[in-house]
Biopython code that builds the backbone (N, CA, C, O; Angstrom):
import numpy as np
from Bio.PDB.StructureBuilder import StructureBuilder

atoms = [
    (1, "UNK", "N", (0.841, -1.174, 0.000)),
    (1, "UNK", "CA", (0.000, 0.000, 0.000)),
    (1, "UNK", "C", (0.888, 1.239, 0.000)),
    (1, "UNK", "O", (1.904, 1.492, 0.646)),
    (2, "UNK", "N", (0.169, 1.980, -0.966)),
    (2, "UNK", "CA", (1.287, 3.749, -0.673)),
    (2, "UNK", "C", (0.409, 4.697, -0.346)),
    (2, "UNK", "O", (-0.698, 4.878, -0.852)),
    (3, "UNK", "N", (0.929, 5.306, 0.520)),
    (3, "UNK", "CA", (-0.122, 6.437, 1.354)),
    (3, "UNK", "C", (0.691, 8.116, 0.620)),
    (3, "UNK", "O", (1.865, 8.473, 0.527)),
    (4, "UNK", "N", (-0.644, 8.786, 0.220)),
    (4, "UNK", "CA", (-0.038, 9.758, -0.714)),
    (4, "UNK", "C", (0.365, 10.831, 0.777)),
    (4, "UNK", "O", (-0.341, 10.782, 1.784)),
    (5, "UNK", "N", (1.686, 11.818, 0.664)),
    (5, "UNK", "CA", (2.011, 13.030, 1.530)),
    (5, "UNK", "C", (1.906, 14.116, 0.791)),
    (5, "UNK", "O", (2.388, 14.320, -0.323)),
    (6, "UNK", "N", (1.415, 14.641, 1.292)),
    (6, "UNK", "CA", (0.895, 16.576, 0.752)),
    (6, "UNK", "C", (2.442, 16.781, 0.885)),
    (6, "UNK", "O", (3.222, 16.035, 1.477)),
    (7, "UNK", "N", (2.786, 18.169, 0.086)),
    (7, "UNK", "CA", (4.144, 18.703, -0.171)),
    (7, "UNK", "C", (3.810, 19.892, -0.304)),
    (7, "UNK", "O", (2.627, 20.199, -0.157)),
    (8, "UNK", "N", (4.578, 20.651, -0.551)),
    (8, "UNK", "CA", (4.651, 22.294, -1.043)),
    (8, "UNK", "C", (5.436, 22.579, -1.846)),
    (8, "UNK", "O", (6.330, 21.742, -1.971)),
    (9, "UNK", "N", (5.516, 23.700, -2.673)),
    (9, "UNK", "CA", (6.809, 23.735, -3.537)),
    (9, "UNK", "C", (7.255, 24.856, -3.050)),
    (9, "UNK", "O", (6.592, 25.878, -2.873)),
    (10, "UNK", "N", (9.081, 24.591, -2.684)),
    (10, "UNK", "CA", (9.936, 25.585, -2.801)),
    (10, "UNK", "C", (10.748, 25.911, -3.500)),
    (10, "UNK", "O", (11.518, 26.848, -3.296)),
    (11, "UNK", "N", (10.721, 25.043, -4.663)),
    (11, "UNK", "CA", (11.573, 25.780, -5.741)),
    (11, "UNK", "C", (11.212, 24.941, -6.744)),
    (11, "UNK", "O", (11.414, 23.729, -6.664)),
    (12, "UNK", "N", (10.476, 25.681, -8.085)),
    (12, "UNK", "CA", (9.711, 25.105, -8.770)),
    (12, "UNK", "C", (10.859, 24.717, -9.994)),
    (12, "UNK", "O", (11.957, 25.215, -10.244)),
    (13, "UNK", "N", (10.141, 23.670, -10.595)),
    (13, "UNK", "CA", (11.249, 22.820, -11.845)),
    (13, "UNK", "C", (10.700, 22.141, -13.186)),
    (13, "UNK", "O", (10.371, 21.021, -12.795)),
    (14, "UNK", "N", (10.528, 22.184, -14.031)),
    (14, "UNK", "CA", (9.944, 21.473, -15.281)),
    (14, "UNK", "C", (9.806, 20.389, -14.635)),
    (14, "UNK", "O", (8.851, 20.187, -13.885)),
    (15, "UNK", "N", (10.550, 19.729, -14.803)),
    (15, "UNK", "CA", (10.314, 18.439, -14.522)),
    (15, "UNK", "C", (10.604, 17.578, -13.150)),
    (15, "UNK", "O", (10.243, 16.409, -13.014)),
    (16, "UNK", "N", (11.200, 18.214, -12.315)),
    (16, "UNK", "CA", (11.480, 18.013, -10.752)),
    (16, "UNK", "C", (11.111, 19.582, -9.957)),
    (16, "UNK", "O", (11.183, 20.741, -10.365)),
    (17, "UNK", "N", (10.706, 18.996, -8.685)),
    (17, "UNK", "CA", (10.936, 20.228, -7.728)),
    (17, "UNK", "C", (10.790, 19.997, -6.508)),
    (17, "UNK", "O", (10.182, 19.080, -5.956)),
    (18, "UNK", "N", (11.665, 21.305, -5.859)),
    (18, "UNK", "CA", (11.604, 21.117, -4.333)),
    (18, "UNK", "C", (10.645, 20.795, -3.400)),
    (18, "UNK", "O", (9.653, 21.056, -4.080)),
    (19, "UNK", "N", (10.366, 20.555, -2.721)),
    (19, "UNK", "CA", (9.302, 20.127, -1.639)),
    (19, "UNK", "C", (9.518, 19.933, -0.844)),
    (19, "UNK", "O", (10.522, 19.326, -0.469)),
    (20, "UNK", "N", (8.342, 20.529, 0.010)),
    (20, "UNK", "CA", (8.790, 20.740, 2.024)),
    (20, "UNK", "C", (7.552, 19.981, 2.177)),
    (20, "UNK", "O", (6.492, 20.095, 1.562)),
    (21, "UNK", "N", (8.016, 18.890, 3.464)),
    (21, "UNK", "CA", (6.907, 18.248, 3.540)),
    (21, "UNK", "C", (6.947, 17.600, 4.764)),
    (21, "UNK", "O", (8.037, 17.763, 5.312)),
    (22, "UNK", "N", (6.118, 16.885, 5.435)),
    (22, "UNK", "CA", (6.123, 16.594, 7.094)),
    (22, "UNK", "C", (7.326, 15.716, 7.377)),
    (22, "UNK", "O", (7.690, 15.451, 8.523)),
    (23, "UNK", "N", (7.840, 15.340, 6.440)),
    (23, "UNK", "CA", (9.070, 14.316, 6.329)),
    (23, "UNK", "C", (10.662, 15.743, 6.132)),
    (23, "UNK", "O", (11.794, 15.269, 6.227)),
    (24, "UNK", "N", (10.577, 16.775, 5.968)),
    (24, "UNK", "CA", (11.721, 17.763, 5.768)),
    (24, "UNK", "C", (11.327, 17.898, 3.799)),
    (24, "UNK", "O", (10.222, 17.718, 3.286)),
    (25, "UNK", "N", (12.661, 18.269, 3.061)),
    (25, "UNK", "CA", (12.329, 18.827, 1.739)),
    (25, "UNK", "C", (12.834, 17.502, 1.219)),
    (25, "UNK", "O", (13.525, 16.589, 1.670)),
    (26, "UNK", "N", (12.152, 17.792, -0.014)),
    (26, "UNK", "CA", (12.485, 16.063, -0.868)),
    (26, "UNK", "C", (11.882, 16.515, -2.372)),
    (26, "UNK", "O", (10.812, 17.063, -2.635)),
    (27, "UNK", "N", (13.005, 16.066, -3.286)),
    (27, "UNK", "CA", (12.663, 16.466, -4.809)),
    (27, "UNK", "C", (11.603, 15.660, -5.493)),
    (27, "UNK", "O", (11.791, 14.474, -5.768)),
    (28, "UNK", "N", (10.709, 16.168, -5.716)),
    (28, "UNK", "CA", (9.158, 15.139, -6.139)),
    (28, "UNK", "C", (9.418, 15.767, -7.733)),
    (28, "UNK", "O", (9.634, 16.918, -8.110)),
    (29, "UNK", "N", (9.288, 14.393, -8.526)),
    (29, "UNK", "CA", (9.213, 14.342, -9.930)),
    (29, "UNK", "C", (7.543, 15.104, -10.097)),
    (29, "UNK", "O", (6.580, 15.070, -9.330)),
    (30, "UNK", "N", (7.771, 15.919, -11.752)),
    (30, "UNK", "CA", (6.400, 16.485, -11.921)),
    (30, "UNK", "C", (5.586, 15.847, -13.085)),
    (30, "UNK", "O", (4.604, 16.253, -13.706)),
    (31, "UNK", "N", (6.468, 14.497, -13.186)),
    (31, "UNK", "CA", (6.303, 14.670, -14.879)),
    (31, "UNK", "C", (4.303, 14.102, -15.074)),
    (31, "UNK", "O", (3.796, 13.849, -16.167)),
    (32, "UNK", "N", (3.633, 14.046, -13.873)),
    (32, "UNK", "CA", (2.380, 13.477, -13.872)),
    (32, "UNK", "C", (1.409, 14.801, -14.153)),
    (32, "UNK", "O", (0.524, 14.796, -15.009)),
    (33, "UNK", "N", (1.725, 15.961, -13.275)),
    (33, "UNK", "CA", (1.176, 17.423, -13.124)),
    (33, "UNK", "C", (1.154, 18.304, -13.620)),
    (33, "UNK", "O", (0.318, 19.207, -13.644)),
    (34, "UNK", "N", (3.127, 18.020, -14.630)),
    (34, "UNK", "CA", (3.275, 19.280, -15.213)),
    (34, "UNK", "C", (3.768, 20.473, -14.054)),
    (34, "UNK", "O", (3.389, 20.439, -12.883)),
    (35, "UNK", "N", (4.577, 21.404, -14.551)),
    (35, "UNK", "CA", (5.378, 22.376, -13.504)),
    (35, "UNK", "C", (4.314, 23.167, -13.227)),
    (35, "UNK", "O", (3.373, 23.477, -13.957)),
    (36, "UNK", "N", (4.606, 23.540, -11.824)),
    (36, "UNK", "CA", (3.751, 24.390, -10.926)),
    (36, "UNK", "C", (4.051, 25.131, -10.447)),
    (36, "UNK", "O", (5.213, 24.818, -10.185)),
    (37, "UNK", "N", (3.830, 26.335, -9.922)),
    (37, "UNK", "CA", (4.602, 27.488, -9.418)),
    (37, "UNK", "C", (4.763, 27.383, -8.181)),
    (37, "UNK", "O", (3.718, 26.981, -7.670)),
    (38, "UNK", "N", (5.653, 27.566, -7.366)),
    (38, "UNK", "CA", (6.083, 27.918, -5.594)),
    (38, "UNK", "C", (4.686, 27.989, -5.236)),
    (38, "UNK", "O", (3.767, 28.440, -5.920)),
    (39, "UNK", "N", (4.643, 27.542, -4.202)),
    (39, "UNK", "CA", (4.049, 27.863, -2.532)),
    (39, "UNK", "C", (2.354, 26.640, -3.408)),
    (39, "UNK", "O", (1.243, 26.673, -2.879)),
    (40, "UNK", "N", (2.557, 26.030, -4.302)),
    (40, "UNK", "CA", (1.665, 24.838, -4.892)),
    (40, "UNK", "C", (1.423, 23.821, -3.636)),
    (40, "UNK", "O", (2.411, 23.517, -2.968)),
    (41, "UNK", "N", (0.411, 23.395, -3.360)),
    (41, "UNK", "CA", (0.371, 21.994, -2.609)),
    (41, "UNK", "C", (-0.033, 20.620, -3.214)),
    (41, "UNK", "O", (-1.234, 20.390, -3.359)),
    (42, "UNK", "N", (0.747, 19.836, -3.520)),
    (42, "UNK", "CA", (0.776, 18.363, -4.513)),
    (42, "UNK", "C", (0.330, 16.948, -3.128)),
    (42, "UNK", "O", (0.652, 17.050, -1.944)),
    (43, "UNK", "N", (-0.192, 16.145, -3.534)),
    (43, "UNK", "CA", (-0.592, 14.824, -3.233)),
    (43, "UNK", "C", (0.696, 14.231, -3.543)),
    (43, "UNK", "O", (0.845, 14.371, -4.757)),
    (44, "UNK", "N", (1.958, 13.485, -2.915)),
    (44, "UNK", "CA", (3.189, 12.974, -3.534)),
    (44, "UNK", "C", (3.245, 11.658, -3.175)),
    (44, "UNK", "O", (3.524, 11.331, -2.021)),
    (45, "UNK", "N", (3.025, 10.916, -3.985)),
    (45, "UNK", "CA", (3.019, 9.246, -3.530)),
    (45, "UNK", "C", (4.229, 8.650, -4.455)),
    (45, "UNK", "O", (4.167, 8.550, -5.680)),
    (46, "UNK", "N", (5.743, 8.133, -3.343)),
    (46, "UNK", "CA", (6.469, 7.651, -3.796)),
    (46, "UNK", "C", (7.801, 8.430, -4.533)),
    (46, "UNK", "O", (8.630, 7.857, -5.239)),
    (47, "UNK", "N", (7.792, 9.861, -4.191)),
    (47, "UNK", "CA", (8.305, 10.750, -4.773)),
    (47, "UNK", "C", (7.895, 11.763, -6.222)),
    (47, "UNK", "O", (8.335, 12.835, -6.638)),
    (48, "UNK", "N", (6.913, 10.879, -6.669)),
    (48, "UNK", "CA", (5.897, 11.631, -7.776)),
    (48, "UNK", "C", (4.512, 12.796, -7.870)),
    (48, "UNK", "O", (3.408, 12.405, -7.491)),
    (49, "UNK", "N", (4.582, 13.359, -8.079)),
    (49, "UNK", "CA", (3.193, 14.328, -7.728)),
    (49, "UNK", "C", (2.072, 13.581, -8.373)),
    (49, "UNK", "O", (2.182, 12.952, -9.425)),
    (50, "UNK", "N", (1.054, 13.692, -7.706)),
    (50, "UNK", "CA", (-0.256, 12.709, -9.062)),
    (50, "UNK", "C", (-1.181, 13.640, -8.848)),
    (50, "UNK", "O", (-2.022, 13.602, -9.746)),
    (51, "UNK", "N", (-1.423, 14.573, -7.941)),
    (51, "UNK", "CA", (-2.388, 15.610, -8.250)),
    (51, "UNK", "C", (-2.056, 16.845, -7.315)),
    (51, "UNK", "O", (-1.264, 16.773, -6.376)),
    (52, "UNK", "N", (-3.062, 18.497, -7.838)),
    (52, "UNK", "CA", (-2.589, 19.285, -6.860)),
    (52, "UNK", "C", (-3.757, 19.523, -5.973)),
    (52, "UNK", "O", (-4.920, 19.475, -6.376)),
    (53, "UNK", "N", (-3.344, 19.825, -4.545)),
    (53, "UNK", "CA", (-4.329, 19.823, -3.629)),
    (53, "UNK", "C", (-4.397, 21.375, -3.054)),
    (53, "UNK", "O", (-3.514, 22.226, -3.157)),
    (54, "UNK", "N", (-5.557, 21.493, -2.487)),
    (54, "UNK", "CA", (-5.638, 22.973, -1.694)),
    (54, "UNK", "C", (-5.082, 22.790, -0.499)),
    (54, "UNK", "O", (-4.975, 21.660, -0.021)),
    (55, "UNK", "N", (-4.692, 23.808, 0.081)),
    (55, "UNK", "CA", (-4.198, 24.330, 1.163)),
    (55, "UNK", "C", (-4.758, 23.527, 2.411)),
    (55, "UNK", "O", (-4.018, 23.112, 3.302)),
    (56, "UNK", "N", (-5.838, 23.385, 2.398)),
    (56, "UNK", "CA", (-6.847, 22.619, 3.220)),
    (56, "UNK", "C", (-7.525, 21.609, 2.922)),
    (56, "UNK", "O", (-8.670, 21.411, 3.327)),
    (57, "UNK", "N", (-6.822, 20.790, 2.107)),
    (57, "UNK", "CA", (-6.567, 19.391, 1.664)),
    (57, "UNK", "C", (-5.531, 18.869, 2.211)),
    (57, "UNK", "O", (-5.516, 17.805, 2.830)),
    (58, "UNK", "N", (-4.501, 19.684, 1.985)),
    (58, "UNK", "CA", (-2.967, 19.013, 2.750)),
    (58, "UNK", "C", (-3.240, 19.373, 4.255)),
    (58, "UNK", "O", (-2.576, 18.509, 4.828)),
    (59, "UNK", "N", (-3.670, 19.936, 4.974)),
    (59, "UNK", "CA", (-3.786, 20.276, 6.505)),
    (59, "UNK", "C", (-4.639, 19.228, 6.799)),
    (59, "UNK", "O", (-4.443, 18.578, 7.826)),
    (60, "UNK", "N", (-5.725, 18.914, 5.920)),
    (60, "UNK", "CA", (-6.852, 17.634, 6.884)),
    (60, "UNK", "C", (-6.186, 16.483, 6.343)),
    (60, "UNK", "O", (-6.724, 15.425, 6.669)),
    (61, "UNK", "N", (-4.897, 16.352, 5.414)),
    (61, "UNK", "CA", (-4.329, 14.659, 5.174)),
    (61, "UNK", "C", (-3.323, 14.888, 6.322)),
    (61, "UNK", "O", (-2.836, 13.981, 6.996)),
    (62, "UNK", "N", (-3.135, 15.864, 6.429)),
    (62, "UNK", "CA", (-1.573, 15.658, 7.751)),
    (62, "UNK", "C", (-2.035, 15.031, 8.726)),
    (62, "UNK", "O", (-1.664, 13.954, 9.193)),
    (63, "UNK", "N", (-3.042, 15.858, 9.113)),
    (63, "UNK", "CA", (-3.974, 15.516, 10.189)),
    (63, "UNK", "C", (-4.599, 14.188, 10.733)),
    (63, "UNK", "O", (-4.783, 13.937, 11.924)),
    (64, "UNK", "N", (-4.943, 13.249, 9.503)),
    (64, "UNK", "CA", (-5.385, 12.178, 9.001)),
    (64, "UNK", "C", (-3.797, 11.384, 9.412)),
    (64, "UNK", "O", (-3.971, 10.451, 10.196)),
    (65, "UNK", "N", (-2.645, 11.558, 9.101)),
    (65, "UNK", "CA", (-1.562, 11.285, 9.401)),
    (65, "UNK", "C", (-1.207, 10.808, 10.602)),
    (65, "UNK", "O", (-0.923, 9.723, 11.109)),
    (66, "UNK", "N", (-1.355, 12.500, 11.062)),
    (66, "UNK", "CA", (-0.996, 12.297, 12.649)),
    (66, "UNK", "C", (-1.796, 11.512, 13.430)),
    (66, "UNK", "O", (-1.346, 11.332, 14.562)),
    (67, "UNK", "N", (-2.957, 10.927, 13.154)),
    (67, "UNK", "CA", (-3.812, 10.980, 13.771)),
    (67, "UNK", "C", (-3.571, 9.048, 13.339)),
    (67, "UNK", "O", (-4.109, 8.302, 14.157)),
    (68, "UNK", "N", (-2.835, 8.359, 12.173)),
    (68, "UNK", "CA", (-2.455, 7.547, 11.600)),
    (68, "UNK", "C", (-1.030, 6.693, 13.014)),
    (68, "UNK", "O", (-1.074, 5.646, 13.660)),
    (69, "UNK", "N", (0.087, 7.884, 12.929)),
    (69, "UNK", "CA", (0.429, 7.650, 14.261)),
    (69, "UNK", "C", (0.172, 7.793, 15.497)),
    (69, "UNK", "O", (1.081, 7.413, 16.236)),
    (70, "UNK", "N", (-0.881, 8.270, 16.073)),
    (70, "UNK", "CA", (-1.014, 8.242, 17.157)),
    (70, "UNK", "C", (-1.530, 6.793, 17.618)),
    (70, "UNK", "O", (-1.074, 6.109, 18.535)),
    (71, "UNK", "N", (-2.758, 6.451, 16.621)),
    (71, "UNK", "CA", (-3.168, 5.324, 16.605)),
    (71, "UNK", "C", (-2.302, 3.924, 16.864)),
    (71, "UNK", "O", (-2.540, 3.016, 17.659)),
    (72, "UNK", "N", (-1.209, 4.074, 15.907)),
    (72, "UNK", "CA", (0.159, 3.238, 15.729)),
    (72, "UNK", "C", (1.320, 3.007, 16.898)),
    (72, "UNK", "O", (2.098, 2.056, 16.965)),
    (73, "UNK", "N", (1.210, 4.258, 17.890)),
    (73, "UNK", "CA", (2.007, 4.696, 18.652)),
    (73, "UNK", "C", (1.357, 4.384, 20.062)),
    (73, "UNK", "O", (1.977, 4.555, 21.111)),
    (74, "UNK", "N", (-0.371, 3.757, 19.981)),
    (74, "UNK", "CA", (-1.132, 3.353, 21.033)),
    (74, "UNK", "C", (-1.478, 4.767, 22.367)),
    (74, "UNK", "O", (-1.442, 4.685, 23.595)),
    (75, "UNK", "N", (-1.739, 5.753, 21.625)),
    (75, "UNK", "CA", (-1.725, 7.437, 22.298)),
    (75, "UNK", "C", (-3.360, 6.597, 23.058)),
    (75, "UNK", "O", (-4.219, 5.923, 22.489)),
    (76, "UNK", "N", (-3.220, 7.084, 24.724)),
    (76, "UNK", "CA", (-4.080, 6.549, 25.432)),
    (76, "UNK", "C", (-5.227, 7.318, 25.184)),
    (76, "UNK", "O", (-6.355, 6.829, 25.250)),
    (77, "UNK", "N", (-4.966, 8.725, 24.847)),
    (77, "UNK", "CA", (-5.698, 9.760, 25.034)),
    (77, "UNK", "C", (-6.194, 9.962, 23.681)),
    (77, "UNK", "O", (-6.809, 11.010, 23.487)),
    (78, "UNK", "N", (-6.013, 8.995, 22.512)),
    (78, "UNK", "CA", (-6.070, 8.912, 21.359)),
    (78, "UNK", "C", (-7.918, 9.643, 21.051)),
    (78, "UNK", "O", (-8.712, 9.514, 21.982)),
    (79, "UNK", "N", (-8.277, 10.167, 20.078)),
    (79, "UNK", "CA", (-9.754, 10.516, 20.429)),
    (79, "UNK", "C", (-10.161, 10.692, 18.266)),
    (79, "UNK", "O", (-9.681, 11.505, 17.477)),
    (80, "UNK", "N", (-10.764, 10.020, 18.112)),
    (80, "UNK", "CA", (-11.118, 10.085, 16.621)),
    (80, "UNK", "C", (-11.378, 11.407, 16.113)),
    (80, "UNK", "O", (-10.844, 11.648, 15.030)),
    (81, "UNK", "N", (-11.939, 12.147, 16.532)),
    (81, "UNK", "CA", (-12.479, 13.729, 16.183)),
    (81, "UNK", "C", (-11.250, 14.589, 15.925)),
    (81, "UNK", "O", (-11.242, 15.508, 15.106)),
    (82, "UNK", "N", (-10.260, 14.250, 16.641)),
    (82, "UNK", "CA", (-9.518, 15.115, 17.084)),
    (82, "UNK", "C", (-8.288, 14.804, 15.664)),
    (82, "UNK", "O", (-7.171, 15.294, 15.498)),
    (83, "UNK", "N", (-8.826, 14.106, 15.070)),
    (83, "UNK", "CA", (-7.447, 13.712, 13.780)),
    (83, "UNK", "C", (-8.319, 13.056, 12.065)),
    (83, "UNK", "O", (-7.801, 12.771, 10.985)),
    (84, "UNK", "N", (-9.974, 13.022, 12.578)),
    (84, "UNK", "CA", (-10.715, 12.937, 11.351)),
    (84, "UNK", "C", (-11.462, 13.480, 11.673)),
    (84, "UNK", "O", (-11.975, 12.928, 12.646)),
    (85, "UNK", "N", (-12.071, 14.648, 11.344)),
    (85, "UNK", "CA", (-13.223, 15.886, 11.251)),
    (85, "UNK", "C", (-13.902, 15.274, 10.821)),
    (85, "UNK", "O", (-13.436, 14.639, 9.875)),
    (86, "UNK", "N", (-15.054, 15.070, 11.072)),
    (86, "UNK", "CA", (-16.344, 14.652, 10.280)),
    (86, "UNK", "C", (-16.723, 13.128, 10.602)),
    (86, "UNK", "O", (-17.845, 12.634, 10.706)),
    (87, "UNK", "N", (-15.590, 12.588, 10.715)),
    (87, "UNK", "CA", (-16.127, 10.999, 10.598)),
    (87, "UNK", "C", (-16.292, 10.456, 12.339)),
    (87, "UNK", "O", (-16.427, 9.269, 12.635)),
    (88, "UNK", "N", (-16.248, 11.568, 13.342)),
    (88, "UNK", "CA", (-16.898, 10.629, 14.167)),
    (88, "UNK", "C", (-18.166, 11.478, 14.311)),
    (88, "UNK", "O", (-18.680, 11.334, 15.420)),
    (89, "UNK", "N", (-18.595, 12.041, 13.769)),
    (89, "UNK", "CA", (-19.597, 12.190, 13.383)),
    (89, "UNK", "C", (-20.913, 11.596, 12.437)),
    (89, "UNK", "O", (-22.045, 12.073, 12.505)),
    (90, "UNK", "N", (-20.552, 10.550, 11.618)),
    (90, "UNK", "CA", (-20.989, 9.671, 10.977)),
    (90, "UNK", "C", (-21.488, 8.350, 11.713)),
    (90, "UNK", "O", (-21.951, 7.416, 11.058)),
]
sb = StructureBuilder()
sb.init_structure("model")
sb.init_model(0)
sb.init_chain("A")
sb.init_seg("    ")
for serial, (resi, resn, name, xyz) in enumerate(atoms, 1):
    if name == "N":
        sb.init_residue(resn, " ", resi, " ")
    sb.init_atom(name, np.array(xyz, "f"), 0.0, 1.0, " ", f" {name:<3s}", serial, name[0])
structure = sb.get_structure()
């Protein structure tokens, strides 16, 4: 299974570019997206971009993340709401 990480761009590239991402910066190939300008937020699965996301797309996947380790990490205080908006609500 590959779990896609939101990125940002800090230094944009035809065909590669910089990216800051919950992991530190890491060069994500564009050749799926096509070049994008700085401060962009990309879906990056595997080092590749496969789509671009809003601002508040990448904040509720981090989130979804963190909320991925806490679970993993056995957090006592662990609480569903607090890392998926909406779904303990469902």
């Amino acid at each position: 299974m590959c779990i896609g990480i939101p990125v940002q761009i800090i230094q944009s590239g035809e065909f590669v570019s910089l990216c800051r991402s919950r992991n530190g910066e890491e060069r994500i190939n564009m050749m799926l997206t096509g070049a994008q300008p700085e401060g962009t937020w990309l879906l990056a699965f595997l080092g590749s971009a496969r789509e671009i996301i809003s601002e508040e797309d990448a904040r509720n996947i981090n989130k979804a993340l963190d909320g991925l380790s806490a679970i993993m990490s056995q957090e006592e205080d662990f609480k569903v709401a607090d890392y998926f908006p909406g779904l303990a609500d469902t």
